[in-house]
C-alpha positions in Angstrom: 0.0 0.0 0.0 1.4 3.3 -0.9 0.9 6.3 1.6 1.8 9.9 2.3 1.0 13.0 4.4 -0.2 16.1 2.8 -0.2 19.0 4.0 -3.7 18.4 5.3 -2.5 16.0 7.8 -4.6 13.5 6.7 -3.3 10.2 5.0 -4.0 9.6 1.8 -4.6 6.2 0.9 -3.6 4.1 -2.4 -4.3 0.8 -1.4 -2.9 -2.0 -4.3 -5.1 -5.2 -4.7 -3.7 -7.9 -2.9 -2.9 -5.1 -0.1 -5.8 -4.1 1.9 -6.3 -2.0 4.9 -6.4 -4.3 7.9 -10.4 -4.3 9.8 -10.7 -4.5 13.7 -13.5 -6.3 13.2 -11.8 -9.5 11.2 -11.0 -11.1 14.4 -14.2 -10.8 16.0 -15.4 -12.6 12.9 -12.9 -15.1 13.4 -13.6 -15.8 16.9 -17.2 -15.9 16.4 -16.7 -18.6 13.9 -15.0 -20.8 16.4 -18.1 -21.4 18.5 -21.5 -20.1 16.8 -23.2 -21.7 14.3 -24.2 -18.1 12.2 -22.5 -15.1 12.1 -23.7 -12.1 11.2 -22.0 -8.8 9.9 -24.2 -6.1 9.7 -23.5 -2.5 8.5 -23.6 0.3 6.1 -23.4 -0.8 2.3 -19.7 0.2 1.3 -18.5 -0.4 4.3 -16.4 -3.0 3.5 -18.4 -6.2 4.8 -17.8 -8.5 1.6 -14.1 -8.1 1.5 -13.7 -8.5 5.7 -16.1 -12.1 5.4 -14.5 -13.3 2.6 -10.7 -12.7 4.5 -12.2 -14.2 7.0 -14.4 -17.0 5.9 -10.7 -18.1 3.9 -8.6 -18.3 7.2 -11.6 -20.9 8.2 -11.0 -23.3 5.4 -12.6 -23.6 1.8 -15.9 -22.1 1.7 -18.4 -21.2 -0.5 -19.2 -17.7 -1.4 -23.0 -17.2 -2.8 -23.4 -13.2 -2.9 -26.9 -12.3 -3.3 -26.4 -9.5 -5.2 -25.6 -11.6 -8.5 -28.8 -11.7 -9.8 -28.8 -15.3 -11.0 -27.6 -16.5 -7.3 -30.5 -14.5 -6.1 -32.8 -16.1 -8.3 -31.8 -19.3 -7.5 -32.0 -18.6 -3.3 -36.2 -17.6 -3.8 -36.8 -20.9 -5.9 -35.3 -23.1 -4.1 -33.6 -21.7 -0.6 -33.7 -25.2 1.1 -31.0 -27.0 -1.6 -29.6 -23.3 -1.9 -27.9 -23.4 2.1 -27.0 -27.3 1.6 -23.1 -27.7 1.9 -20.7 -29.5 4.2 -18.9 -26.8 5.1 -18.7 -23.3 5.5 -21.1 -21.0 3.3 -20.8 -17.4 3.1 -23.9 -15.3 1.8 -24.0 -11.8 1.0 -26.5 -9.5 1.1 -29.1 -11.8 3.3 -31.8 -9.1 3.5 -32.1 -10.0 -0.4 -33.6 -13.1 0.5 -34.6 -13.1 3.8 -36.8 -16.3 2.7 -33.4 -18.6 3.5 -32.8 -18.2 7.3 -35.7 -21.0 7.9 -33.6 -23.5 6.1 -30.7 -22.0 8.0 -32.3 -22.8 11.1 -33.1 -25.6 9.9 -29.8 -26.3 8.8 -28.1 -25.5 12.0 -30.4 -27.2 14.1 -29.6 -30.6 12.4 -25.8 -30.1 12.8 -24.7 -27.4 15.3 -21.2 -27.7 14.1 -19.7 -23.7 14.8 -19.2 -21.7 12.4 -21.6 -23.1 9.4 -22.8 -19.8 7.4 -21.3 -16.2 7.9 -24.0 -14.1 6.5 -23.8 -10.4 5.4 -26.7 -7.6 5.7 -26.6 -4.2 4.7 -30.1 -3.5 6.5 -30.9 -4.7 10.3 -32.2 -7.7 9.4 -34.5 -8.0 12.4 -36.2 -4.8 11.0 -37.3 -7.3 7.8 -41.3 -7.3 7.4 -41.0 -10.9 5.4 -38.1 -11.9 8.4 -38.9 -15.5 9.6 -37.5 -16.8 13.2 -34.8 -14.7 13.6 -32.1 -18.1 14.6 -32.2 -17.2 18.3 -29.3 -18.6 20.4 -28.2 -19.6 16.9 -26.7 -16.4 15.4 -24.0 -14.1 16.6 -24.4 -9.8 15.1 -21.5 -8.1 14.3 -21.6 -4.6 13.1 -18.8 -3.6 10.7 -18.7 0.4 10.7 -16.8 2.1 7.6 -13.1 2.7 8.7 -11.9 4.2 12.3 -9.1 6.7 12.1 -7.0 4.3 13.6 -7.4 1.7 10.2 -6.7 4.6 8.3 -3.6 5.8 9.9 -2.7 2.7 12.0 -3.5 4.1 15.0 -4.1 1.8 18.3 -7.7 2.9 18.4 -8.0 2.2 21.6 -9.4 5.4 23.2 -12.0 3.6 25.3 -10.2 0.6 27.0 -7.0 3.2 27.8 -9.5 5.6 29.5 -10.8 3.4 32.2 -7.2 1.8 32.6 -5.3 5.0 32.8 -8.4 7.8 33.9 -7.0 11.2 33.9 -3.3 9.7 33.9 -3.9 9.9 30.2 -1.8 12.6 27.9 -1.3 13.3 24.7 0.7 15.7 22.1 -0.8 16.2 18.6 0.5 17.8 15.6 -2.4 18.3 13.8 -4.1 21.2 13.6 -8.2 22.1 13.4 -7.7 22.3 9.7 -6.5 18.7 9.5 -9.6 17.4 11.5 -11.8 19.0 9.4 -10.5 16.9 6.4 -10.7 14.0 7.8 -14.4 14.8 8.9 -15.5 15.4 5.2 -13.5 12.8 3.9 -15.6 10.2 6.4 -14.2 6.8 6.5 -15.8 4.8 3.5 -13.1 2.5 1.7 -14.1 4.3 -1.8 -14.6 7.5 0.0 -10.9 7.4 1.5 -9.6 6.6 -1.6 -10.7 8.9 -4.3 -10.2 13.0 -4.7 -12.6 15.3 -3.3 -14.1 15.9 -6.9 -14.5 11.9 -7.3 -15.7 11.1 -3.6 -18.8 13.7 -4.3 -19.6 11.9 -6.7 -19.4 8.4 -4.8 -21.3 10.2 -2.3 -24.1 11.4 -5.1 -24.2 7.5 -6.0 -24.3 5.8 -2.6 -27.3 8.6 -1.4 -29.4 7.5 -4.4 -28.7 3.9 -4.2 -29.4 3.9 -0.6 -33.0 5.2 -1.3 -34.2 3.5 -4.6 -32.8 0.1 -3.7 -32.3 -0.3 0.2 -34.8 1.5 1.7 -37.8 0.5 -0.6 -36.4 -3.3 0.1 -37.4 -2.6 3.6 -41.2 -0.1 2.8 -43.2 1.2 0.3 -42.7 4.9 0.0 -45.7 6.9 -0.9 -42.8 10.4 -1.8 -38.9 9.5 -2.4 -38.8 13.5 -2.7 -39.9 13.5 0.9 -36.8 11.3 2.2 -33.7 13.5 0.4 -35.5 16.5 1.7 -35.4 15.0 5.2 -32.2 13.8 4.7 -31.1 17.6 4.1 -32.4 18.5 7.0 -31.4 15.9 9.1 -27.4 17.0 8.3 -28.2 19.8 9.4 -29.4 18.6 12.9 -26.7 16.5 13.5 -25.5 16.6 17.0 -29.0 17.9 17.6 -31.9 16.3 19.6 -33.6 14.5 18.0 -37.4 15.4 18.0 -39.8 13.9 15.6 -42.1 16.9 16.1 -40.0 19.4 15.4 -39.1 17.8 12.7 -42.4 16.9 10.8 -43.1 20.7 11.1 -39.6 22.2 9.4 -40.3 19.3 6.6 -43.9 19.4 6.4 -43.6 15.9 6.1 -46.8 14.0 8.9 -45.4 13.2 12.2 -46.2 9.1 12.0 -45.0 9.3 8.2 -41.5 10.9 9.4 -41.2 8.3 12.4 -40.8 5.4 10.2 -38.8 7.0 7.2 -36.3 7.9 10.8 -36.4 3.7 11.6 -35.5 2.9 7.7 -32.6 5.2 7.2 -31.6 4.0 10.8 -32.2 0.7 9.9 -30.1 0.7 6.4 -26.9 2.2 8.8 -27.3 5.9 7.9 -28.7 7.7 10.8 -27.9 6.1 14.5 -29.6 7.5 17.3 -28.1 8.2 20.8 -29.8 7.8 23.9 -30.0 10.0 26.5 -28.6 8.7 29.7 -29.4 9.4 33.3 -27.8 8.5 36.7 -29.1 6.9 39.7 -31.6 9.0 42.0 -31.6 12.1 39.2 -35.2 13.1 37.9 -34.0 15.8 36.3 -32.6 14.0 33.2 -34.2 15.0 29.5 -35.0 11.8 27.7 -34.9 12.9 24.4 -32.4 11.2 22.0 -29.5 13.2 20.1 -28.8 12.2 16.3 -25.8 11.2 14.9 -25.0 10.6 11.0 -22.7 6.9 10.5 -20.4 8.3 8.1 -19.6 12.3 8.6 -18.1 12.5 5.4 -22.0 11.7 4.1 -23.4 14.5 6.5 -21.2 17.1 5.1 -21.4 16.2 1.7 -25.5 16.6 2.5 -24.7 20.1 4.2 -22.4 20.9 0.9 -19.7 22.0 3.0 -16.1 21.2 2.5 -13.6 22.0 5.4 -12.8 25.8 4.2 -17.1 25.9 4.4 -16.8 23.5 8.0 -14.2 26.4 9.1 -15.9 29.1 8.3 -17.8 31.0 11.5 -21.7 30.4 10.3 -19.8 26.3 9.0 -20.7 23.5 10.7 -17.4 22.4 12.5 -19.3 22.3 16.5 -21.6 19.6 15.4 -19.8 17.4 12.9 -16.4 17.5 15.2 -19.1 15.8 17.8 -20.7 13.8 15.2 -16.8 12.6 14.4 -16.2 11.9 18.3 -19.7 9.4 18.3 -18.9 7.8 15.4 -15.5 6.9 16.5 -16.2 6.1 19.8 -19.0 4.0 18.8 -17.0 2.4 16.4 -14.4 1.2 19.3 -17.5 -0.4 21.7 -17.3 -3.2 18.8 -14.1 -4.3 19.6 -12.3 -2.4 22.8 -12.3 -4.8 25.8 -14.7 -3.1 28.5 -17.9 -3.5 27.4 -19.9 -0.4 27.4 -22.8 1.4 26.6 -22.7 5.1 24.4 -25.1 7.5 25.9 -25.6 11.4 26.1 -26.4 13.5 29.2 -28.6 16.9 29.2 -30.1 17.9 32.2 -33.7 20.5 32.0 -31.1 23.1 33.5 -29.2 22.6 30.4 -26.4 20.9 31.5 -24.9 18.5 29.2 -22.2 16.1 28.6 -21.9 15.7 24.7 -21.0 11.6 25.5 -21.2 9.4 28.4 -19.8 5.3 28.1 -21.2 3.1 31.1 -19.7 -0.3 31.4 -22.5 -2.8 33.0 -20.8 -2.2 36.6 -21.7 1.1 37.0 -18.5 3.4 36.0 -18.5 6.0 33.4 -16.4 8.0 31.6 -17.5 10.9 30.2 -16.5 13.4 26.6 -17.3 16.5 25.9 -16.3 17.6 22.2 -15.2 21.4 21.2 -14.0 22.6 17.4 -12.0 24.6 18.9 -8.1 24.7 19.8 -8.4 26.7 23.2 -10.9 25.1 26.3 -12.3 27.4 28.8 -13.5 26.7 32.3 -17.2 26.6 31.4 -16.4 24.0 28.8 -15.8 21.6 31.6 -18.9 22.5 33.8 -20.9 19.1 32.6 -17.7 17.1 33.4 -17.8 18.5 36.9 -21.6 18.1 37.4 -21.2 14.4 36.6 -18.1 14.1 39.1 -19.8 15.8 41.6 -23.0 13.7 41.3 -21.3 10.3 40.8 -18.3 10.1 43.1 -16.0 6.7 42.8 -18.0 5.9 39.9 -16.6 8.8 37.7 -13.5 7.3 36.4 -12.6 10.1 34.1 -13.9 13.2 32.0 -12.1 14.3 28.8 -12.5 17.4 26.6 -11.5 16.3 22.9 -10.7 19.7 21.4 -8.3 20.7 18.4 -5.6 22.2 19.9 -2.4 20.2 20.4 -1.6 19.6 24.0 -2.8 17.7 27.3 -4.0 20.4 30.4 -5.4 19.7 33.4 -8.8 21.0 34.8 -8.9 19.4 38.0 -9.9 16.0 39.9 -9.7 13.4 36.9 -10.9 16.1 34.6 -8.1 16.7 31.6 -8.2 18.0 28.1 -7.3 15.9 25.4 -6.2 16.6 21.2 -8.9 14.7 19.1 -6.1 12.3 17.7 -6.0 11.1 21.1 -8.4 9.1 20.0 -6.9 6.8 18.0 -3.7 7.2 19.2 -3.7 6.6 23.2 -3.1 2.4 23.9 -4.0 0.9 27.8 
C-alpha cells in the first residue's frame, strides 16, 4: 500500500489489490466462527463487509461464497432456498436481507448439525427490521456490526481510546501535531473505503451515487414509500441537525412531512446504517434528566457532503465544524464499543437546566467515563462545567472526563478532569 501525508495532515490512501487496509473487526469474525453456528456482519453498504467475510471466511478453510447481489444467485435462493444453504462446510452469503426467505432453512440447517461456524452471513439493513423476516435463529446467530473505517485503520493508529480511558483515567496525555484544519479533512472525507480513496471531486460523486442507491434500492427493500422526494428532503435537513436532539415533532413541522410518516422513514434510514440515534442517559436517583435522544449521521463525510460544505465551508464562522467535530467523536467512539475490551454502553447526558455532557460510556458495573467535544483549539473553564456536574453527582464511579478539542496539548482542569487533542483518540493504547 502506498501512503503519504499532505499537507492536510490527513493520510492519503492508495491501497494495491492484494494489499488491503487491515479491519478490527476480522478477528471478531474469526472468533465468532469458532463457536457459533451463524455469524452475522451487519452495516452500512460500502463499508467494507464483503471483503472483511471473505478474509475471514478463507482463514476458516474452503468455503463457499453465494453473494446475493448476483442476480442469478439470487434467483436461485427464492426458488429453491432449502438445496440453496446445503453444503458441508462453511457457506458465506451476501446481502441476506435479499432473501430473507433462507434463514428458515438455516435454522433448519443449523439445528440438524450445530457444528460452529456453518454460514457467515452479510446484511446491509438490520435484518430483524425485515417485514418478510422468519424466526430470527435465536441462540443460533451471533451480530457483528462492521462500521466504515476508524481513524485508527486509516492511519494505524491503536484505536484504543475507550479501553485506555478506564485503565489510565485522567493519567492519560497526549501531544498532537495536527491542527483544526486537519480534522476537518478528515471529517468530510468520512471513512468509506471508496470514500478514502478517491479525490474530493470523485468522492462527491461516490457520495451522489451511494445517497441515491441507498434510497431507490435499500430503503424500498425494507417499505413502500408513498414520496422519495420527501426522504432527500429530510435527509437535508437531518445534516443539518446532527449533533442535535432529536425530536420527531420538530421535525415533521420544518419538513412538512406527517409526524407518524417521518417516524418510520427515521427507523429505515436508521435501519439501512445511515442515521444512528443516541440515547440519553441518566444517573441513579436524578429526575431531572431530559429523555430525548440526540442524532448522529454513520459516516460524517455523508453528513457534510448533504450540508455541501467542504472543510474551508466547515471552518468558516456560520460552517458546521461544532456539530460534525461531535458527530466525528460518536462515530469513532461507537466504532471502538465493537471491539475495545470493557464492554460499554454510548449515551448522552442533558439535564432540563441545560447541563450537558456531549457523550457518556457506562460499562455494566456502573463506571463511566465521560467526553465533551469542542472545534476549537483553546478550552475554557465553562467548557468543563458538565464534566464537573457528573463528578460531583457520581463520586468513585466517575473514572474520568475528557474534553477532545483541536488544539495540540494535554491540560489539566482538576480531579480526573483533563483536556485531550482529538487524535487522542486513536492514538492513546491501555
Amino acid at each position: 500500500m502506498t501512503t503519504g501525508r499532505g499537507c492536510s495532515g490527513i493520510l492519503a490512501v492508495v491501497p494495491h489489490p492484494q494489499d488491503l487496509l487491515p479491519r478490527r473487526a476480522e478477528s471478531l469474525v474469526t472468533e465468532a466462527l469458532t463457536d457459533t453456528r451463524v455469524v452475522l456482519v451487519n452495516g452500512a453498504r460500502q463499508a467494507g463487509k464483503s471483503t472483511l467475510t471473505r478474509l475471514a471466511a478463507s482463514r476458516a478453510g474452503d468455503p463457499v461464497l453465494r453473494p446475493l447481489d448476483d442476480p442469478a444467485t439470487l434467483e436461485a435462493a427464492r426458488l429453491d432456498p432449502t438445496g440453496f444453504v446445503e453444503h458441508p462446510g462453511l457457506m458465506v452469503i451476501d446481502e441476506i436481507q435479499l432473501a430473507p426467505e433462507l434463514l428458515r432453512p438455516i435454522k433448519l440447517t443449523v439445528d440438524l448439525d450445530p457444528t460452529p461456524g456453518r454460514f457467515l452471513l452479510t446484511g446491509s439493513s438490520r435484518i430483524l427490521a425485515l417485514r418478510a423476516l422468519p424466526d430470527a435463529l435465536p441462540g443460533r446467530m451471533e451480530i457483528l456490526e462492521l462500521w466504515p473505517f476508524s481513524q485508527g485503520e486509516i492511519s494505524d493508529g491503536a484505536d484504543a481510546f475507550i479501553d485506555a480511558a478506564f485503565g489510565h483515567g485522567a493519567d492519560l496525555e497526549y501531544t498532537s501535531e495536527l491542527r483544526r484544519r486537519d480534522y476537518l479533512e478528515r471529517i468530510t472525507v468520512g471513512g468509506f473505503p471508496e470514500a478514502v480513496r478517491r479525490t474530493r471531486r470523485r468522492r462527491a460523486a461516490f457520495f451522489d451515487s451511494y445517497l441515491s442507491t441507498l434510497i431507490e434500492r435499500d430503503v424500498l427493500e425494507l417499505a413502500e414509500i408513498e414520496r422519495r422526494r420527501d426522504l432527500h428532503t429530510l435527509l437535508r435537513l437531518l445534516a443539518g441537525r446532527a449533533g442535535g436532539l432529536l425530536v420527531p415533532g420538530a421535525l415533521a413541522g420544518e419538513s412538512g412531512i406527517p409526524r407518524t410518516t417521518l417516524t418510520r422513514y427515521l427507523d429505515l434510514l436508521s435501519s439501512v446504517f445511515l442515521i444512528k440515534s443516541i440515547p440519553a442517559w441518566a444517573p441513579g436517583g436524578t429526575h431531572r434528566a431530559v429523555g430525548t435522544p440526540k442524532l448522529a449521521f454513520v459516516d460524517t463525510g455523508i453528513a457534510c457532503h448533504l450540508l455541501g460544505q467542504d472543510a474551508n465551508r466547515l471552518a468558516d464562522p456560520g460552517g458546521a465544524a461544532g456539530p460534525m467535530v461531535e458527530n466525528f467523536v460518536v462515530g469513532e467512539l461507537s466504532r471502538q464499543l465493537t471491539w475495545s475490551t470493557e464492554r460499554g454502553t454510548l449515551y448522552h447526558y442533558r439535564t432540563k437546566d441545560k447541563v450537558e455532557v456531549d457523550v457518556v460510556v457506562e460499562t455494566p458495573d456502573g463506571r463511566v467515563v465521560a467526553v465533551e467535544v469542542k472545534a476549537g483549539s483553546t478550552v475554557r473553564a465553562e467548557d468543563v462545567r458538565g464534566l464537573r456536574h457528573l463528578a460531583d453527582r457520581l463520586g468513585e464511579r466517575f473514572v474520568a472526563g475528557y474534553v477532545l478539542y483541536t488544539g495540540r496539548q494535554t491540560l489539566p482542569f482538576g480531579d480526573r478532569i483533563r483536556a485531550l487533542p482529538l487524535e487522542a483518540l486513536w492514538r492513546v493504547a491501555p
